[in-house]
N, C-alpha and C positions, 0 to 999 in steps of 0.2 A: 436400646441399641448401645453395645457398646465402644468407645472409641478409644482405638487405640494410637499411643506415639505417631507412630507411621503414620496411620489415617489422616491424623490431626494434623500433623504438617503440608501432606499432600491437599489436602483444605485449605488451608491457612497461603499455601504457595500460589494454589491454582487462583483464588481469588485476588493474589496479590499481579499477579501476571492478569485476569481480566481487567483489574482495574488500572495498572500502565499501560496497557495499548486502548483503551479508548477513551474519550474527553468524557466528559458535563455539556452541555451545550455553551459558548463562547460569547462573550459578552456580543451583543447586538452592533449595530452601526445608530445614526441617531436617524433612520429611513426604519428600522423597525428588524432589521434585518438578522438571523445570526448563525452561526456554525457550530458542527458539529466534527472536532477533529479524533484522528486516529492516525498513528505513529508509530515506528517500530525499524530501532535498531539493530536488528536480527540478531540479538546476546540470547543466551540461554534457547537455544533452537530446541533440546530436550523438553522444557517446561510450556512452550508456545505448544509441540506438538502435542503433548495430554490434554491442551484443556477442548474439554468438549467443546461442540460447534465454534469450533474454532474460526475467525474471518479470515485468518491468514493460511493460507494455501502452499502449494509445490515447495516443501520443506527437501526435497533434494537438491537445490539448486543451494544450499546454506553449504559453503566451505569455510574452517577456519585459513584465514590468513592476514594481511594486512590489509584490514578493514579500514573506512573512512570515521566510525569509531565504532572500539570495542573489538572483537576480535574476531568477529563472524561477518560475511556481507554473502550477500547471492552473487554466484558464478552462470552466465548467461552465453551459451556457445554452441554451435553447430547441433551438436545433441540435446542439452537443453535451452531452447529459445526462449524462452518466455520464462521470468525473476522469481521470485517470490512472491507473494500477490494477496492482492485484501481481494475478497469476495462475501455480498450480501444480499440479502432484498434490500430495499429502499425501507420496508416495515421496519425490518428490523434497527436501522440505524434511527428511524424518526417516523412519524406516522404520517407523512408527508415526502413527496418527491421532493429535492434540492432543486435550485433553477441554476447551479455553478457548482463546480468539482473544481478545485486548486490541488492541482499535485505537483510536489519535488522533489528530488531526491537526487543525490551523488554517485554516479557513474566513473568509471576507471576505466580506460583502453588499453589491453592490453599490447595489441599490435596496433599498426599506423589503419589497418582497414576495419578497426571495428567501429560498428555502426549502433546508433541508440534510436530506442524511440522511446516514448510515455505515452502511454495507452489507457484512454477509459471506453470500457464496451458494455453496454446492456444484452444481455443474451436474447437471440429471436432475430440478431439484425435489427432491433429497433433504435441504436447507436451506438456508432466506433469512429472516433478519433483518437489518430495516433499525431503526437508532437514529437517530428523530425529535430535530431541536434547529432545530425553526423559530421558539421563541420569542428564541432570540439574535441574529436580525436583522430586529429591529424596527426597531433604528436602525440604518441603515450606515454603512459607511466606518473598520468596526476589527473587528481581528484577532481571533476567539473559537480557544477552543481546544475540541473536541468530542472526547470520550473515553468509549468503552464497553466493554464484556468479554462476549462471547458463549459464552453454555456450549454445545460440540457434543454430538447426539446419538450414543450409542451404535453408530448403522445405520451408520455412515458406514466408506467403505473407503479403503485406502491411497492405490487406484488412483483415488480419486473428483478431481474439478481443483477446487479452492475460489480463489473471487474475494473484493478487498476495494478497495473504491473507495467514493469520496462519488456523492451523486446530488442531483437538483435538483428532481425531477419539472415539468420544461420551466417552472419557475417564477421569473423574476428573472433576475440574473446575480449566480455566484458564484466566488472565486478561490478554491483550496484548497493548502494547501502543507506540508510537513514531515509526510508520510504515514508511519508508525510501527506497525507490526504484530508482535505476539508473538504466538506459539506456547508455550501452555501444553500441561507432558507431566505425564502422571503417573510418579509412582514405578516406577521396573524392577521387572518381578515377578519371586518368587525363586523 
């Protein structure tokens, strides 16, 4: 097989790009405990979108403009409601369900009615909470940072796909950027 320039780079890029959006596993707590993060300041939305099975999702919602950093963030609005978004099984991130999801991320209003949520859902309706923060754009035109930690239940299986995006509910216009997801595990049983 021969490899050429081009090949070689689009190799060398695509694994540089899986390897900035998702962790190692995170050091433990001293209960045994520990995390698995994935991150992503929506730069380079061209290179996110090549790489095969990609976790990050709805790449239309990627507008350049004055981002919270870097120069790309998700534009969230009447037509597109729902941000840019991690999606996966549970397998694929660890071979175990999480018993906590920690999400945050940087939100912009750009009128006084836009509205925010942070949403983690398992597909099936087997779990969806949404963390309301529509009192932080009362006043627009600046950067909040919105941060929650969802305790998962129990039911939930390896095989199950959990999503984690912002949403608007078709209200205002919102920029969202510097999207930040852990994966809390518990301790190995012995």
């Amino acid at each position: 097989m021969k490899i050429t320039t081009l090949n070689g780079f689009a190799l060398i890029a695509s694994m540089l790009i899986i390897a900035s959006c998702n962790s190692p596993k995170q050091p433990g707590t001293s209960d045994g405990s520990y995390s698995k993060i994935f991150f992503t300041g929506m730069d380079n939305p061209d290179s996110l979108a090549k790489v095969s099975n990609s976790n990050w999702k709805n790449m239309s919602t990627l507008v350049e403009t004055s981002a919270h950093s870097g120069k790309y963030c998700s534009k969230i609005d009447s037509v597109n409601q729902f941000s840019f978004l991690f999606e996966s099984a549970f397998s694929l991130i660890e071979h175990k369900v999480p018993k906590q999801v920690k999400v945050s991320a940087y939100c912009y209003g750009l009128q006084p009615e836009s509205k925010a949520r942070l949403v983690v859902s398992v597909k099936g309706d087997k779990y969806y909470k949404a963390y309301v923060a529509d009192s932080l754009f009362v006043t627009p035109g600046e950067w909040h940072k919105i941060e929650s930690t969802y305790n998962l239940p129990d039911k939930l299986d390896i095989y199950d796909v959990v999503k984690v995006y912002a949403m608007n509910n078709k209200t205002g216009e919102l920029l969202v950027d510097d999207l930040r997801i852990e994966f809390i595990y518990p301790p190995a049983e012995k």
